[in-house]
Kinemage of the C-alpha trace (Angstrom):
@kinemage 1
@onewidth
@group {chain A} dominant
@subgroup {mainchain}
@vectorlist {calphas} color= white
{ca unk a 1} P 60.106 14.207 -45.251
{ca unk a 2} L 59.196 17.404 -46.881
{ca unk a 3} L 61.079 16.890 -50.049
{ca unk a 4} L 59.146 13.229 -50.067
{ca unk a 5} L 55.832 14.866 -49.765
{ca unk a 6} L 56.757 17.010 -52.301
{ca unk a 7} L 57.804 14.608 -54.955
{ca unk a 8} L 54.689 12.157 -53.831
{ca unk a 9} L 52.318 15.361 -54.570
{ca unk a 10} L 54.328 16.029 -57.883
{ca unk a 11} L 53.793 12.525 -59.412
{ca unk a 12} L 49.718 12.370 -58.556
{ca unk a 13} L 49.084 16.090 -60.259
{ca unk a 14} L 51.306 14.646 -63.355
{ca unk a 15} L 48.971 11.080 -63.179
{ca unk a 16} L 46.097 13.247 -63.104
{ca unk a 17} L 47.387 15.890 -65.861
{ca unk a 18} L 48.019 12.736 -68.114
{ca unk a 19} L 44.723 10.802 -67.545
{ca unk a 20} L 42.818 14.112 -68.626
{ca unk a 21} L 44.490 14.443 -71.850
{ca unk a 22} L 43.630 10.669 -72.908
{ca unk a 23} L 40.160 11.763 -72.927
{ca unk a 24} L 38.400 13.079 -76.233
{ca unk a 25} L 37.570 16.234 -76.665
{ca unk a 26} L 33.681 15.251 -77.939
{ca unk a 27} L 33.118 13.250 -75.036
{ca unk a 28} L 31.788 14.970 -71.530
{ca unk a 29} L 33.942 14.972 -68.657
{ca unk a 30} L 32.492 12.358 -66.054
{ca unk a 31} L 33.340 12.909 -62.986
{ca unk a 32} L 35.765 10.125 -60.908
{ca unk a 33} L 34.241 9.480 -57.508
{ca unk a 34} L 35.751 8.140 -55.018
{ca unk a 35} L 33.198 8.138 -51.880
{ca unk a 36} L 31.786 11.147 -51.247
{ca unk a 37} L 34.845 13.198 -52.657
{ca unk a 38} L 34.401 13.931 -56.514
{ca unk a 39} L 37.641 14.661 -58.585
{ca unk a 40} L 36.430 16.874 -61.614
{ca unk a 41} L 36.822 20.310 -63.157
{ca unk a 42} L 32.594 20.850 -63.116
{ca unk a 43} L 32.351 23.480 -60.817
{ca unk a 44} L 28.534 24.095 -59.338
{ca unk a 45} L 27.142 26.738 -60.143
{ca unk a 46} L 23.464 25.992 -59.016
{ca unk a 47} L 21.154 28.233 -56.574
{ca unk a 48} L 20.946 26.980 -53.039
{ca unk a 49} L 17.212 26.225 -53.270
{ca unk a 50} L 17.000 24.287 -56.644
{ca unk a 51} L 19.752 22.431 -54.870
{ca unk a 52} L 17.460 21.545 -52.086
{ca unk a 53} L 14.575 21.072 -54.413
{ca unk a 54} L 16.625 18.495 -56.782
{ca unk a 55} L 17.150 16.232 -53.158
{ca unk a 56} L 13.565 16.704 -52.996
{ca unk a 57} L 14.955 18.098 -49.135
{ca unk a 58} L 13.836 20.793 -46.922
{ca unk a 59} L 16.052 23.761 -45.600
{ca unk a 60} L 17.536 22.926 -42.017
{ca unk a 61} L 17.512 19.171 -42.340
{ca unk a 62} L 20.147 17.048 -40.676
{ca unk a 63} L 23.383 15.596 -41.894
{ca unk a 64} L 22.055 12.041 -41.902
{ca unk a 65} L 18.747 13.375 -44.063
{ca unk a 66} L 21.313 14.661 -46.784
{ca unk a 67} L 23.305 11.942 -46.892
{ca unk a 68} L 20.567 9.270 -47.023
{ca unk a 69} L 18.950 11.205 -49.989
{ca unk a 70} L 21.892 11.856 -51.520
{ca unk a 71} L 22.382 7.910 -51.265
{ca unk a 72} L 18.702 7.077 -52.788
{ca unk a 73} L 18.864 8.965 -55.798
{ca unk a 74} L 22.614 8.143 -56.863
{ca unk a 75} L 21.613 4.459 -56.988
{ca unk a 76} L 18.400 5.677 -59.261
{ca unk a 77} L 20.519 7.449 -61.461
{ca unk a 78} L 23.941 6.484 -61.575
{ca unk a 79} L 24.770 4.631 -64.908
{ca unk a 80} L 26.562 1.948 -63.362
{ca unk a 81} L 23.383 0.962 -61.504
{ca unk a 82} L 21.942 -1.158 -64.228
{ca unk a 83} L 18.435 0.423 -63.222
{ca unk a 84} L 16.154 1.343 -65.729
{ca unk a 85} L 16.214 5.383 -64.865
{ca unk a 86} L 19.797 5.803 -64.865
{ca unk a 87} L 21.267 8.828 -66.868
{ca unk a 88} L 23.986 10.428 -65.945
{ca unk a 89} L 23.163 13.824 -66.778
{ca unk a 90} L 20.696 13.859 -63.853
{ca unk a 91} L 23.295 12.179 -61.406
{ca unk a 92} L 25.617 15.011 -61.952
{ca unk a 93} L 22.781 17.300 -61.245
{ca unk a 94} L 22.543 15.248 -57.608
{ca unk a 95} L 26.038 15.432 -57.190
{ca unk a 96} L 26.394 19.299 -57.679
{ca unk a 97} L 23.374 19.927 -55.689
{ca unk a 98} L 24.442 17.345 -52.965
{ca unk a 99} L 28.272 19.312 -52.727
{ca unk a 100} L 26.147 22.855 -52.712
{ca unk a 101} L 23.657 21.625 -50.316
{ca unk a 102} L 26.673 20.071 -47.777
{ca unk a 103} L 28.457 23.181 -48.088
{ca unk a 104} L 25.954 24.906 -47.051
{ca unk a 105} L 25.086 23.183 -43.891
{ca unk a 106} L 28.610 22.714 -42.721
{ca unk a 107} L 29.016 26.763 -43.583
{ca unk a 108} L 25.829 27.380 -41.045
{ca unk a 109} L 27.478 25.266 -38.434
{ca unk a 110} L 30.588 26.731 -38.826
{ca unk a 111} L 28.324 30.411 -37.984
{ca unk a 112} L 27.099 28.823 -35.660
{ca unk a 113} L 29.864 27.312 -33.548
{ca unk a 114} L 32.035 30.792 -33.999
{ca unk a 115} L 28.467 32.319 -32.724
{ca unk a 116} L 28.564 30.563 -29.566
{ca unk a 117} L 31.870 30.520 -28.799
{ca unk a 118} L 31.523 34.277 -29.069
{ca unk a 119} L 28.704 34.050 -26.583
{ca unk a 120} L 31.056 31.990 -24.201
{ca unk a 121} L 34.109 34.083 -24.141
{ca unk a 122} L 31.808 36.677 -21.968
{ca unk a 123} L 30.912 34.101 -19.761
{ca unk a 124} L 32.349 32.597 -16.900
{ca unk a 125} L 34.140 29.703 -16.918
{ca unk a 126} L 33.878 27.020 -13.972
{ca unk a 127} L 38.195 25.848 -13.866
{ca unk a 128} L 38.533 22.281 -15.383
{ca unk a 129} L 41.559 21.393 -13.867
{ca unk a 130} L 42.285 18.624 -11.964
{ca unk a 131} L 43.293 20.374 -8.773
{ca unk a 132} L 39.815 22.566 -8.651
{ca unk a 133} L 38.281 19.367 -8.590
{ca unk a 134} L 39.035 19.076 -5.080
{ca unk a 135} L 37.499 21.122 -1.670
{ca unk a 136} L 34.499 21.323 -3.277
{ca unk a 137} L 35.815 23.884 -6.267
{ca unk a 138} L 36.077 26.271 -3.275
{ca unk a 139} L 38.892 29.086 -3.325
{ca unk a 140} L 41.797 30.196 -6.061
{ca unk a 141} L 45.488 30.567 -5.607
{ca unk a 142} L 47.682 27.454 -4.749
{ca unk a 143} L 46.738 24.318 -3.043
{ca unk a 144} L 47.829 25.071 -0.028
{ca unk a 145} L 45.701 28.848 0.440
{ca unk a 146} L 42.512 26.782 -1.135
{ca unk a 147} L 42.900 24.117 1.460
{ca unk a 148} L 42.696 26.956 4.299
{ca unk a 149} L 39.870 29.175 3.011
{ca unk a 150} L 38.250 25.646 2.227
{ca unk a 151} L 38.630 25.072 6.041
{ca unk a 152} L 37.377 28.593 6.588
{ca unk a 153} L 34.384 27.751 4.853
{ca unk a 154} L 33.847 24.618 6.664
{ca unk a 155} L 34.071 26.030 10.245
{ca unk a 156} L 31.416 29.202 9.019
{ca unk a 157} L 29.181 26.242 7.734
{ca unk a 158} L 29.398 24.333 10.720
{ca unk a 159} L 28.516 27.646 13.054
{ca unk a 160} L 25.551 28.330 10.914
{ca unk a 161} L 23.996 24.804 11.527
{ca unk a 162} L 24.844 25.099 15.273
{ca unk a 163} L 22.781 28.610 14.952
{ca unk a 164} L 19.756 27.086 13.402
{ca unk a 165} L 20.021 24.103 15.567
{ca unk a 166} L 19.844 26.183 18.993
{ca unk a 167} L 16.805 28.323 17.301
{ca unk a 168} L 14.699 25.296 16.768
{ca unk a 169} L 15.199 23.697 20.058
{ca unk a 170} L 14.521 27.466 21.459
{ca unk a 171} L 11.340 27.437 19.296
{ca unk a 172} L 10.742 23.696 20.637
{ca unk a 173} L 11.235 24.725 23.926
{ca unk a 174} L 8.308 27.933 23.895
{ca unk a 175} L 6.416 26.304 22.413
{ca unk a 176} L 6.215 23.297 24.740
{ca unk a 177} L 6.298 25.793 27.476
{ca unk a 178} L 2.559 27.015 25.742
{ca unk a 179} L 1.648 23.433 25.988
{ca unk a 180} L 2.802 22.873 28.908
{ca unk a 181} L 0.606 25.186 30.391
{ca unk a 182} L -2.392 24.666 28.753
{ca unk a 183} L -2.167 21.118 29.428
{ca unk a 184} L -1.686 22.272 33.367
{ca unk a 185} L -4.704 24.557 32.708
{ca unk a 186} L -6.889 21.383 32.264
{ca unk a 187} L -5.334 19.394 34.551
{ca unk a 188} L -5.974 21.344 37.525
{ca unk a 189} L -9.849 22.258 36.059
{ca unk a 190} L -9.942 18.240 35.870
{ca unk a 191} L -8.378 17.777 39.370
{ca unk a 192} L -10.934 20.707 41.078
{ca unk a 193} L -13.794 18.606 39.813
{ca unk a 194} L -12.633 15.157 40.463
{ca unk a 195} L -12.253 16.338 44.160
{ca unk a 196} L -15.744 18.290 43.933
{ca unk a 197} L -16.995 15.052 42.997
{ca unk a 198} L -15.652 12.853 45.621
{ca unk a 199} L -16.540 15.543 48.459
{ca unk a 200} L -19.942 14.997 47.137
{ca unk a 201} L -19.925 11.191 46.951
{ca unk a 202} L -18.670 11.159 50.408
{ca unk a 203} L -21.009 13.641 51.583
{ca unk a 204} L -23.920 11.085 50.520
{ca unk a 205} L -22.446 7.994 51.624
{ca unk a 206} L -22.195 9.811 55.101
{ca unk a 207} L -25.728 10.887 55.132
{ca unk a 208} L -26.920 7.363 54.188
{ca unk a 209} L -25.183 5.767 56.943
{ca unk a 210} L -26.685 8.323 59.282
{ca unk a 211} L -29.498 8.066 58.148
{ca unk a 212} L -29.568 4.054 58.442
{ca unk a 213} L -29.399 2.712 54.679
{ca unk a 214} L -26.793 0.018 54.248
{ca unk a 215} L -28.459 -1.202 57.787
{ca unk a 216} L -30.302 -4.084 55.708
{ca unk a 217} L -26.942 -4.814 53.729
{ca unk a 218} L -26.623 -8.664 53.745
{ca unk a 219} L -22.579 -7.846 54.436
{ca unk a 220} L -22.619 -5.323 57.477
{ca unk a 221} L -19.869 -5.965 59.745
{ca unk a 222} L -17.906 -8.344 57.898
{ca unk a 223} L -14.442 -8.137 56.460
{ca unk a 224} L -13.919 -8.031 52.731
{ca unk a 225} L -12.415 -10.909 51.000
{ca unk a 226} L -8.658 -9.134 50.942
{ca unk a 227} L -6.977 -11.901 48.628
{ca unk a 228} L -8.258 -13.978 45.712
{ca unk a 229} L -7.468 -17.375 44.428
{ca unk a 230} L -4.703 -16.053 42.363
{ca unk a 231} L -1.191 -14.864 44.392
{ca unk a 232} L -0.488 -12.728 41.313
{ca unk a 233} L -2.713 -10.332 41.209
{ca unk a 234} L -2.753 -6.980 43.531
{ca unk a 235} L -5.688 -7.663 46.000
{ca unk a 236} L -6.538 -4.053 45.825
{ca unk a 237} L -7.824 -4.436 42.175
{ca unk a 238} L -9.367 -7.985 42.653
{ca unk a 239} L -11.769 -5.940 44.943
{ca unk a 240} L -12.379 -3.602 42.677
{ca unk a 241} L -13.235 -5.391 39.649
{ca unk a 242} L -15.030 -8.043 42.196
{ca unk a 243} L -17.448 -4.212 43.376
{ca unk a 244} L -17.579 -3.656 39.481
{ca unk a 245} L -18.227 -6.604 38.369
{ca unk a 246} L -20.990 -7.062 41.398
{ca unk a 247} L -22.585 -3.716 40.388
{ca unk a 248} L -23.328 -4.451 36.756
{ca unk a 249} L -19.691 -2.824 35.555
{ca unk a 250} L -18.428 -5.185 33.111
{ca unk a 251} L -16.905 -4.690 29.801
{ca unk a 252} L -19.164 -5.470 26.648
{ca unk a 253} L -17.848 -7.691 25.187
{ca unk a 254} L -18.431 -9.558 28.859
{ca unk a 255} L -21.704 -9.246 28.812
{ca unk a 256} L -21.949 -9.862 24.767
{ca unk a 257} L -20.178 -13.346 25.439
{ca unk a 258} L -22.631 -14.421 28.598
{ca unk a 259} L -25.512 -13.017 26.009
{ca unk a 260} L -24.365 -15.678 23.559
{ca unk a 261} L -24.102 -18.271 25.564
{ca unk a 262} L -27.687 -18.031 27.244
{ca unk a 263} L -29.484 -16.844 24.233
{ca unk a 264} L -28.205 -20.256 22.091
{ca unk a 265} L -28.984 -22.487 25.789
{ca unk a 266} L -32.828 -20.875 25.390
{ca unk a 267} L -33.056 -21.253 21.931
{ca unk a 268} L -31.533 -25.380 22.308
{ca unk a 269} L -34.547 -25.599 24.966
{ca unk a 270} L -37.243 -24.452 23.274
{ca unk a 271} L -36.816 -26.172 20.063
{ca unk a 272} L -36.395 -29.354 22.080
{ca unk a 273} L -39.485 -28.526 24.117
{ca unk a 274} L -41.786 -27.737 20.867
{ca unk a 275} L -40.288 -31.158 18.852
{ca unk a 276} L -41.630 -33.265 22.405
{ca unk a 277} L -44.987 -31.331 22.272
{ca unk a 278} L -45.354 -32.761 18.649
{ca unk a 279} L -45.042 -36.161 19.723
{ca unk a 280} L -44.056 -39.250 18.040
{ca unk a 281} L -44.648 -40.003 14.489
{ca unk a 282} L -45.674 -36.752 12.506
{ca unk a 283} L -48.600 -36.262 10.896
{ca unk a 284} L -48.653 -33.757 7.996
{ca unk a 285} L -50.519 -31.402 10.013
{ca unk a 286} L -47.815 -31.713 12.620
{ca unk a 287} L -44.756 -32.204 10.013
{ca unk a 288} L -46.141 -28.592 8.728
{ca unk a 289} L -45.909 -26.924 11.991
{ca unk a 290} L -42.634 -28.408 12.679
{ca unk a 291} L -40.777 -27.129 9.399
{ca unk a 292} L -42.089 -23.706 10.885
{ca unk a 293} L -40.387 -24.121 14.094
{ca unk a 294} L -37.351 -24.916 12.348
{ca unk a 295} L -37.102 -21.729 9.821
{ca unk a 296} L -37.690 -19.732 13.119
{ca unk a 297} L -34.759 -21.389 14.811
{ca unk a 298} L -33.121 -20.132 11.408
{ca unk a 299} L -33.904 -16.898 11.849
{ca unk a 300} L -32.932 -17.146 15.423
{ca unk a 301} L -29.283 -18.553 14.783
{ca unk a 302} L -29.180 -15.704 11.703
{ca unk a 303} L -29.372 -13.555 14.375
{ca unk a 304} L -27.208 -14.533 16.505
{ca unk a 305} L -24.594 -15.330 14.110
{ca unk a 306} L -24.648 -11.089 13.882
{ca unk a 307} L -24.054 -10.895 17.664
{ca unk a 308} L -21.046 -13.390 17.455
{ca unk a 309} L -19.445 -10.918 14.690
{ca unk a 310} L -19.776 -7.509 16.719
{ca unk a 311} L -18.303 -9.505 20.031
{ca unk a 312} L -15.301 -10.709 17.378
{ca unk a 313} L -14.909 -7.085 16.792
{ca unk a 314} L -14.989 -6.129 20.579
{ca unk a 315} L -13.226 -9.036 22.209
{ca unk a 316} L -9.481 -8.138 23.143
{ca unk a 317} L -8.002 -11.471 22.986
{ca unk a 318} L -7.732 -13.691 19.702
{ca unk a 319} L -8.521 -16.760 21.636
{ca unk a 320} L -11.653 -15.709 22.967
{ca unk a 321} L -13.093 -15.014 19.735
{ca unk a 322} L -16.348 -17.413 18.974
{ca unk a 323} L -17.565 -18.958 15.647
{ca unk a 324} L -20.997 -19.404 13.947
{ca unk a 325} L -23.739 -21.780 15.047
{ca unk a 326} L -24.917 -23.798 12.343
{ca unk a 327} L -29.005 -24.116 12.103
{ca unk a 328} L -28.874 -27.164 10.361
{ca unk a 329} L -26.344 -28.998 13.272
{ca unk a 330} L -28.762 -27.436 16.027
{ca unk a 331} L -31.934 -28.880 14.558
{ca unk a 332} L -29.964 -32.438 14.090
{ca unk a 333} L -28.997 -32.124 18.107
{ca unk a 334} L -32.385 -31.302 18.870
{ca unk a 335} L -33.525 -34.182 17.247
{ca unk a 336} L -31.450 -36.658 19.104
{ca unk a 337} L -32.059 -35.060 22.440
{ca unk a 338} L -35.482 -35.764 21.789
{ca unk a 339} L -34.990 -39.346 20.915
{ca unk a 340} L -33.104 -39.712 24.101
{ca unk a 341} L -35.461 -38.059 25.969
{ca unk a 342} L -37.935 -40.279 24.750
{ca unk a 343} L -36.132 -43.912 25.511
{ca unk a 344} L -35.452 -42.505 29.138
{ca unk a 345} L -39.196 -42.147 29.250
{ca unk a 346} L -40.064 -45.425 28.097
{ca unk a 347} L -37.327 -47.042 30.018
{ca unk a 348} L -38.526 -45.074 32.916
{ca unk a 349} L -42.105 -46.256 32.542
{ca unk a 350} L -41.171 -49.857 31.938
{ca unk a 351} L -39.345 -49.864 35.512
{ca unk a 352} L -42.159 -48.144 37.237
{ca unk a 353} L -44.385 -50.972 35.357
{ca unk a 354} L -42.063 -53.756 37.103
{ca unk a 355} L -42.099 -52.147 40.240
{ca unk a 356} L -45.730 -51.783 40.560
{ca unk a 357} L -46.460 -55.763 39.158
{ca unk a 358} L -44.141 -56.638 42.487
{ca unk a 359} L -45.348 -54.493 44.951
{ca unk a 360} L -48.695 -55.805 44.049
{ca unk a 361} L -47.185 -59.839 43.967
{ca unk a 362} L -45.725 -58.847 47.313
{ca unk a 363} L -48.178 -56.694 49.199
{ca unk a 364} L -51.376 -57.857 47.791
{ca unk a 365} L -53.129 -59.148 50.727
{ca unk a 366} L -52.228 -55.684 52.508
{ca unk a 367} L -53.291 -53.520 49.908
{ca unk a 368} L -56.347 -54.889 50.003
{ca unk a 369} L -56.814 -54.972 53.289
{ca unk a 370} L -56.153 -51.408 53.267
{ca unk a 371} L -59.011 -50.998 50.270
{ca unk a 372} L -61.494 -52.823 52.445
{ca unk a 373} L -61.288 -50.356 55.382
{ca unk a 374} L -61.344 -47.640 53.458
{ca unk a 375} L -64.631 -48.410 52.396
């Protein structure tokens, strides 16, 4: 093989030897390129900076800048390019400054590289192999001594957390105990005056009934009612809530719901009771006064339309929640209720009408009997 190489190497230096001497002396030597690589004796002899300058480049610029300038201005000026600025006195210009300028750069990374692999000889370096990559890169020496210190490790790990664990629950545990008895504090301060409270209640019952008060009580001497309708609930607390509820103690939204109810019965009633003051066919006068009534019955329902939305907002269960009178339904109702009204009274008065035209047919010789002694 190395006798091959060298007799392969031999025969391209003698190509190369021959293809120079075919060229005339009065002609320049152009350079053969073959990608980036140029095969010529011009040797550069350009300043770093005018190299720059002539790829119209900046110093520190990237690989990919060079290259794409170098790229740009070779199809300008190349004289195979066909372009009208070719010459190929500046392209060998670009070439020279494009081999100085790569030089260069690859010379800088080169420093640069041997700079920081000086830097990481004096640091330390984590062990890449594959059997550091277990036990959590814990431990040196064989497999077998890592595995143990790595179990060391784990058991001094495991006693710390069982540490820290019992010194929070201990710090749980005081400070519950502070709680604790603060809490107790105002438990017993609330207990002390709960009791000094029902010594006094009982205190004033006692001197009532000495001093004869619940005498007039429509309920002396008779038994409560110990057990309501319902076998479910505890009898004890039907009584109670039957005292409360007796006393006035009921929850609001209670007594926002039996509000409701007889505020929009009176307000039904009096609208029905001011359309049958007005009578039977309107005049103006009276059509005026009723459109009155009615945007006060607005107002009214406006009203209490806003009640209905604070009990909604009060009221514990879904299904007792109530919706919005309409002003315009209520007025309609009111209307009809008056028309009914109205043919009850006229039937009414028709049957009284009958009744009297028979009495008379029937009694009339009596009632005037009656008339005649009067006088």
């Amino acid at each position: 093989l190395n006798w091959l190489c060298v007799m392969l190497t031999n025969n391209i230096g003698h190509r190369l030897m021959v293809r120079q001497a075919m060229i005339p002396r009065n002609l320049k030597p152009f350079p053969y390129i073959c990608g980036s690589r140029m095969l010529s004796g011009y040797k550069p002899k350009r300043n770093i900076k005018d190299s720059y300058k002539i790829l119209e480049l900046e110093e520190g610029c990237s690989l990919d800048d060079i290259r794409n300038s170098y790229r740009s201005l070779a199809k300008k000026y190349h004289p195979d390019s066909g372009s009208a600025t070719a010459d190929s006195e500046a392209f060998m210009k670009v070439e020279e400054a494009y081999r100085v300028v790569l030089s260069d750069v690859m010379t800088k990374k080169k420093s640069n590289e041997n700079n920081e692999e000086e830097e990481d000889q004096f640091k330390p370096k984590a062990p890449q192999h594959r059997h550091y990559l277990s036990f959590e890169g814990v431990g040196f020496g064989t497999p077998s001594q890592r595995e143990k210190q790595y179990m060391q490790l784990r058991v001094d790990r495991a006693t710390e957390q069982v540490l820290e664990y019992r010194k929070q629950r201990l710090e749980s545990q005081y400070a519950g105990a502070d709680l604790m008895k603060a809490k107790d504090v105002r438990e017993s301060k609330k207990v002390k005056i709960t009791q000094a409270v029902e010594r006094l209640v009982e205190d004033l019952i006692q001197e009532s009934m000495a001093k004869g008060d619940f005498d007039n009580l429509s309920g002396k001497g008779k038994p409560l009612q110990k057990f309501s309708d319902c076998p479910h609930i505890d009898p004890m607390t039907h009584n109670l809530n039957r005292i409360l509820i007796d006393n006035g103690y009921q929850p609001e939204w209670i007594l926002l719901q039996k509000e409701i109810r007889e505020t929009i019965e009176r307000l039904r009633k009096n609208i029905v009771a001011s359309r049958s003051q007005l009578g039977g066919p309107m005049t103006p006068y009276r059509q005026k006064q009723w459109n009155h009534i009615c945007q006060q019955f607005i107002e009214d329902i406006r009203k209490l339309n806003k009640r209905i939305d604070n009990f909604n907002l009060v009221v514990p269960i879904l299904s007792r929640q109530m919706v919005h009178f309409s002003a315009d339904k209520e007025i309609v109702r009111a209307q009809k209720t008056y028309e009914a009204l109205m043919e009850n009274r006229e039937a009414s008065n028709s049957d009284t009408k009958e009744n009297e035209v028979e009495n008379v047919k029937r009694f009339g010789w009596k009632s005037s009997l009656f008339k005649w002694l009067n006088l």
